[in-house]
KEFIDREN-296646 format. One record per residue (C-alpha): z, x, y; residue number from 0; residue in one letter. Coordinates in Angstrom, 3 decimals, padded with zeros to 6 digits, always signed. Each point is the difference from the previous one (the first is absolute). Example, Ala and Ser with C-alpha at 12.3 -4.5 7.8 and 13.67 -1.06 7.14 Angstrom:
! residues 2
> +007.800:+012.300:-004.500:0:a .
> -000.660:+001.370:+003.440:1:s .
//
This chain:
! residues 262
> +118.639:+085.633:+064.824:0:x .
> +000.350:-002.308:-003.131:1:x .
> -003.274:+001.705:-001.368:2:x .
> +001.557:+003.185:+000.575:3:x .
> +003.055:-000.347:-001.864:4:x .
> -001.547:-001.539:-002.848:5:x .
> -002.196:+003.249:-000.232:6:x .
> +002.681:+002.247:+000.367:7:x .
> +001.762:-002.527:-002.709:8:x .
> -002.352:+000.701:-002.338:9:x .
> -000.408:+003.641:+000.703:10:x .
> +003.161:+000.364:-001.139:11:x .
> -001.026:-001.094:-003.393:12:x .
> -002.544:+002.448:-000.996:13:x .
> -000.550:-000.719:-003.757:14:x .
> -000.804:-003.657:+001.089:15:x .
> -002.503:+001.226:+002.756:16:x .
> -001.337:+002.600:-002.241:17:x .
> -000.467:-003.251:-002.865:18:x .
> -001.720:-002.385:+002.738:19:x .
> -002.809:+002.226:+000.796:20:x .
> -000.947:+000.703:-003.161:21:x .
> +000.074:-003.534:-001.454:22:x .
> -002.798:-000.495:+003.042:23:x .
> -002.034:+002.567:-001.838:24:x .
> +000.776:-001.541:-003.412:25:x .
> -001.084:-003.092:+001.227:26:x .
> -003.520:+001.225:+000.894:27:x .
> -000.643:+001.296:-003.421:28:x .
> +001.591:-003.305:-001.569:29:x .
> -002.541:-001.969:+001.970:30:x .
> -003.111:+003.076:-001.057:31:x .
> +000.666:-000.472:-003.500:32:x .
> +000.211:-003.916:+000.363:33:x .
> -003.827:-000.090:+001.852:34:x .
> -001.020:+001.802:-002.814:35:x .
> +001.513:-001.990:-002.519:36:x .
> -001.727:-003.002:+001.220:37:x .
> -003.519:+001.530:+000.732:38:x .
> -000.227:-000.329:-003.557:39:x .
> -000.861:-003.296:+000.541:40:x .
> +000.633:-003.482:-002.429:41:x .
> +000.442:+001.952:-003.054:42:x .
> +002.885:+002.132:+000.487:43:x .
> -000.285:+002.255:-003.111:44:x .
> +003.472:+001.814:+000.244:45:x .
> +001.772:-003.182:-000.630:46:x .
> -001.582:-001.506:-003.058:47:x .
> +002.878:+001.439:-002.447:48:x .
> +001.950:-002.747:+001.989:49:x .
> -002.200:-002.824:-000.323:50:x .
> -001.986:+000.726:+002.701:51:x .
> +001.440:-002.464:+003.143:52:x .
> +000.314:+002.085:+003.385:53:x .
> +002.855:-003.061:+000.855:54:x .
> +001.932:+000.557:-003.529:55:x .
> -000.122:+003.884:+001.384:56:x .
> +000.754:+000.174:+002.834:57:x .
> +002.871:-002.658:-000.583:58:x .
> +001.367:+001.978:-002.622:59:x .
> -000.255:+002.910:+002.392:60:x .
> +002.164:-001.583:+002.700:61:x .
> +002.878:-001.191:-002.727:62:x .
> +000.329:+003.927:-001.186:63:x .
> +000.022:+000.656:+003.383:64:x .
> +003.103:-002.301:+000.161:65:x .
> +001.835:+001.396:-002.899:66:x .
> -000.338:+003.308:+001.363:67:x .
> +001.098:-000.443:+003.328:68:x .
> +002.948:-002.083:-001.754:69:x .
> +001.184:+003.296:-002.440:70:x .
> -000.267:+002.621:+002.635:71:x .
> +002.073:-002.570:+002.696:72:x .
> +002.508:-001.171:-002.768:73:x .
> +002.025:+003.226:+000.923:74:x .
> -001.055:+001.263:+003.736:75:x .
> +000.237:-004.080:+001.348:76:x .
> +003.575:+000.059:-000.625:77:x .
> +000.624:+003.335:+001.380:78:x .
> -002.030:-000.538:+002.929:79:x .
> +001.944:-003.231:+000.863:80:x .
> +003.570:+001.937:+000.203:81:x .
> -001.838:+002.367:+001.652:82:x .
> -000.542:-001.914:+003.200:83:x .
> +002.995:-001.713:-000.055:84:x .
> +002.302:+003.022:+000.064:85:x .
> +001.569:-000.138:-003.044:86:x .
> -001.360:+001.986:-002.736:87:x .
> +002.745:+002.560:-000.079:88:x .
> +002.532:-002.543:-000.074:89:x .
> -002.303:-001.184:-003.373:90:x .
> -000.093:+003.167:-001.501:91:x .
> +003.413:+000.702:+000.134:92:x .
> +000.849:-003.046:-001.929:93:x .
> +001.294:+000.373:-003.449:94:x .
> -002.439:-002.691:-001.009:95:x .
> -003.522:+002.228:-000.918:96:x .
> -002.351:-000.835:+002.363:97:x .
> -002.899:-000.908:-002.337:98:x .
> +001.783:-003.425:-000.858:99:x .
> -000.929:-001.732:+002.994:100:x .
> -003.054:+002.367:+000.561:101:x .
> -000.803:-001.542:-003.640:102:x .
> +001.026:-003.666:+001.291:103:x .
> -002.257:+000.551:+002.837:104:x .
> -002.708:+001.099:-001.749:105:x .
> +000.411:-003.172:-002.699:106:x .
> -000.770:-002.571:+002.748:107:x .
> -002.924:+001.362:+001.569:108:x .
> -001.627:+000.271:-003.864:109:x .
> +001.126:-002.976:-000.774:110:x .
> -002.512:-001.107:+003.433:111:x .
> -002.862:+001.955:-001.054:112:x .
> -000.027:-001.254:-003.432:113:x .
> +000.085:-003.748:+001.551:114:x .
> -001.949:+000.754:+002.501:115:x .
> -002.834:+001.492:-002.427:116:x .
> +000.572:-002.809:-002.270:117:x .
> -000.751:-002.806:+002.548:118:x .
> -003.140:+002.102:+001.124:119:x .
> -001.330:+000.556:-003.742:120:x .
> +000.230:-004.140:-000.653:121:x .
> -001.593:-000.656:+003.080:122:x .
> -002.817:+002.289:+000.108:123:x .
> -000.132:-001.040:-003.902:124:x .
> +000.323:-003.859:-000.176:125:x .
> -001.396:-000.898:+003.711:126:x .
> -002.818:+002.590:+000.701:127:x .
> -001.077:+000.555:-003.559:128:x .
> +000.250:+003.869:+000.127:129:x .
> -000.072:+001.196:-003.595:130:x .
> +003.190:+001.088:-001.300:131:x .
> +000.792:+000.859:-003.934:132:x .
> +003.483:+000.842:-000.092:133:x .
> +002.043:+001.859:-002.564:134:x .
> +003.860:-000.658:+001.098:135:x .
> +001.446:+002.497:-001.959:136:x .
> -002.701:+002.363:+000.638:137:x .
> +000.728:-000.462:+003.606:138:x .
> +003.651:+000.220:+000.326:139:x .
> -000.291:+002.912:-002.254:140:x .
> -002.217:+002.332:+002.461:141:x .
> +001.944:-001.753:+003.238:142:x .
> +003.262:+001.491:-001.300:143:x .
> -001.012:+003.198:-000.694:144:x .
> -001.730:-000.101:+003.386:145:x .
> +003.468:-001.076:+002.013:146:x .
> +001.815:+002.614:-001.541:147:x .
> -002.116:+002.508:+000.449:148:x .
> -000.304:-000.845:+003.764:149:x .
> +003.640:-000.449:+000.320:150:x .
> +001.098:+003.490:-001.533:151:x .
> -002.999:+001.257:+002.873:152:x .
> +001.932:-002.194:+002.996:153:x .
> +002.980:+001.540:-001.278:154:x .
> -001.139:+003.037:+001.001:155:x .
> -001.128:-001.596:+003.142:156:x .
> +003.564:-000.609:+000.824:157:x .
> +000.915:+003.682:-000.278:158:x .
> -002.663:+000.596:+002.477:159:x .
> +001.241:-003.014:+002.193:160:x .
> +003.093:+001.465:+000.275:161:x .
> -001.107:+003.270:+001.552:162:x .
> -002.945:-001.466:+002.109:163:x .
> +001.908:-003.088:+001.103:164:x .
> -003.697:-001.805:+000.482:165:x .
> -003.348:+000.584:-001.652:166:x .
> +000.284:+000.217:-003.456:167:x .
> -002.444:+002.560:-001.291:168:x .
> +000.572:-000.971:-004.202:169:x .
> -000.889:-003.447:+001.025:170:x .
> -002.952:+000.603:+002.230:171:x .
> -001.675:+002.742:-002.632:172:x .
> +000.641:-002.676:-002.629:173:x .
> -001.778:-002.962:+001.584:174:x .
> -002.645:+001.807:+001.751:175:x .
> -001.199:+001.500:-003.543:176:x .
> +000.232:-003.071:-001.605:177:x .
> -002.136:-001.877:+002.753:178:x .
> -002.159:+002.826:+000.083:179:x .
> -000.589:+001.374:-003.541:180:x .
> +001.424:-002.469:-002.743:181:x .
> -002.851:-002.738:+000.576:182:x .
> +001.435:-002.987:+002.097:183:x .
> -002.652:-001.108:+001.525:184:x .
> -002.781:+002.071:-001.305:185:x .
> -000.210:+001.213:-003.417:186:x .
> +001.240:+003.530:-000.954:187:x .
> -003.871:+000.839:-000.579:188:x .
> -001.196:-000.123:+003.488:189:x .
> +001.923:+003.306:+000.553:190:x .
> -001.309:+003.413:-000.395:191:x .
> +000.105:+000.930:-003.640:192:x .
> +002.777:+002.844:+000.664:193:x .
> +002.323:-002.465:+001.916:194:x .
> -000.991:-002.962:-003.232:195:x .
> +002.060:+002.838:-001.790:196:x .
> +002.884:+000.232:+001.901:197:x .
> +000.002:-003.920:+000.934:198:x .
> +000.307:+000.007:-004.515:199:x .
> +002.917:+001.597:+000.179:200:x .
> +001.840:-001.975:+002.819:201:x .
> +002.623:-002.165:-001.439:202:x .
> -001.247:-002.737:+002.252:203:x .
> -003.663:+000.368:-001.631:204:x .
> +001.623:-000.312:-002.739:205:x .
> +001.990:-003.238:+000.863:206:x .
> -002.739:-001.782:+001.590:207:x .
> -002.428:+000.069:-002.624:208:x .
> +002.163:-001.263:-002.159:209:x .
> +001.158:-002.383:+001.995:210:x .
> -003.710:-001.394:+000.508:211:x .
> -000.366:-000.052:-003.495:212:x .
> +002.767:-002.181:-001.191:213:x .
> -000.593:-002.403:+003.035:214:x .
> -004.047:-000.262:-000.470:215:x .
> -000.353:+001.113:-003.710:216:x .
> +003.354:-001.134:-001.455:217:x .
> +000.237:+003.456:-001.231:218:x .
> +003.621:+000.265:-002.127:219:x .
> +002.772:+002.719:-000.285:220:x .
> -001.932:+001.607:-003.085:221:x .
> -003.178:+000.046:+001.944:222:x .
> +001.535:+001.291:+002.590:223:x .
> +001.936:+002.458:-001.723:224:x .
> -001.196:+003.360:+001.502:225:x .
> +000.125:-001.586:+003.471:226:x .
> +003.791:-000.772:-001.150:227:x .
> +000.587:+003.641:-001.497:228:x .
> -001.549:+001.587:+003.224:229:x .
> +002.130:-002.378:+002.219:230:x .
> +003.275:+000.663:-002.057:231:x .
> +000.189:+003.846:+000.614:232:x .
> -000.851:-000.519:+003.579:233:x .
> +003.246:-002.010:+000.540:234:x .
> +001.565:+002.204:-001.904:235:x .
> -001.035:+002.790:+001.986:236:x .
> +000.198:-002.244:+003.134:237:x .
> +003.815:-000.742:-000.249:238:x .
> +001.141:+003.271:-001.137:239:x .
> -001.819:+001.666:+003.548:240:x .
> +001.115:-003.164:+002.029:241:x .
> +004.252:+000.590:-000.830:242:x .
> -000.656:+003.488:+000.430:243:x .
> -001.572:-000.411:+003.475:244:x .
> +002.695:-003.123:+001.035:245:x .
> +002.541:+002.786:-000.493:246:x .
> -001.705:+002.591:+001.244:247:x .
> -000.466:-002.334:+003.091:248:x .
> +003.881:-000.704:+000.784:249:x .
> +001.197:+003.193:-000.959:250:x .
> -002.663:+001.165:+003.010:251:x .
> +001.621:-002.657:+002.235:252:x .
> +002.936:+000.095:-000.789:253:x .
> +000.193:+003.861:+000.912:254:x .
> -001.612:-000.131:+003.280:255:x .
> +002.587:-002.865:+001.146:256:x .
> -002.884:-002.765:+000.403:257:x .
> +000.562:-002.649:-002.479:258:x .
> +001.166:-001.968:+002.667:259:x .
> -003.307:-000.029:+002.118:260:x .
> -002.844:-001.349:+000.461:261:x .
//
């Protein structure tokens, strides 16, 4: 009986059933792409423009990874949290704006990552000897860009959150395409050549190799400049769609009477 109601449970939440089955899928392709990555054996030609080391890489790979999860939570996390505990109307109703403590929110959990990421650069540097060359500025530079960008996106999240109630498509589209396409743990050139195209254009492509540059190859802000110019008019863009869809979002819920479940 349990089992039963948990399936109806979830049922109810189509977007987030719809989401589930196709990360499976996205998984298996992940995991394709990754075989094929490493049949290429010691020399690993797609990353020598970072120096080379599959650790460094893939390392690098799972600290974006962080970051983006961070920007497209900094938003939704909040939400989602006065979601289950009944009193997001009460929250929106407030003559305090709402993205104050969705900002606050937000804050902390960066302020994690970027410790967290920290601790896991000086240990993987100064312990295990894995090869880092690190530009700060360079860094900081891209990982801005990179959090804004991803938080105008999980602003639009939010406006989807509040119509779906769970499953948030913005955010799964988001991470699955970076995973998938922007070269986490493979390099952008194991795709087909049509999808190393659109994988150029992601902003998380985008992010990511510069990221891996001013970690590995100290690569600065002037180096990195196109990166920074590409990354720029993506937040731009990013932040402009994401209030647009937050609205969008409550003025949906707010209409059909359901702010107040979940």
């Amino acid at each position: 009986m349990h089992l039963l109601r948990l399936y109806w449970e979830q049922r109810s939440y189509r977007t987030a059933l719809v989401l589930g089955g196709a990360s499976s899928l996205v998984a298996l392709v992940q995991f394709f792409l990754m075989g094929r990555f490493l049949q290429q054996g010691n020399t690993f030609d797609g990353i020598r423009v970072y120096g080379g080391d599959i650790v460094s890489f893939l390392l690098t790979g799972s600290i974006f990874t962080g970051f983006v999860v961070i920007g497209l939570n900094a938003f939704s996390g909040y939400l989602q949290e006065e979601q289950a505990a009944g009193t997001l109307e009460s929250v929106l109703v407030m003559p305090v704006s709402v993205f104050k403590p969705m900002i606050f929110s937000g804050g902390a959990a960066l302020i994690g990552t970027i410790s967290g990421s920290f601790a896991m650069v000086a240990v993987f540097g100064a312990i295990l000897k894995v090869p880092f060359n690190i530009d700060i500025l360079g860094s900081v530079s891209v990982l801005f860009l990179l959090v804004l960008t991803t938080s105008g996106l999980g602003l639009t999240g939010c406006g989807a959150l509040l119509v779906t109630k769970r499953g948030d498509p913005v955010k799964w589209t988001v991470v699955t395409v970076t995973t998938l396409l922007s070269g986490v743990a493979y390099p952008v050139t194991i795709l087909p050549e049509w999808l190393q195209l659109i994988a150029g254009f992601l902003p998380t492509t985008i992010a990511l190799d510069g990221m891996r540059l001013a970690l590995t190859q100290a690569a600065t802000p002037k180096e990195l400049l196109p990166s920074l110019a590409g990354l720029a008019a993506w937040a731009t863009i990013a932040l402009a769609i994401g209030l647009w869809g937050m609205h969008t979002g409550l003025r949906i819920a707010r209409r059909r009477g359901s702010l107040g479940e979940f």
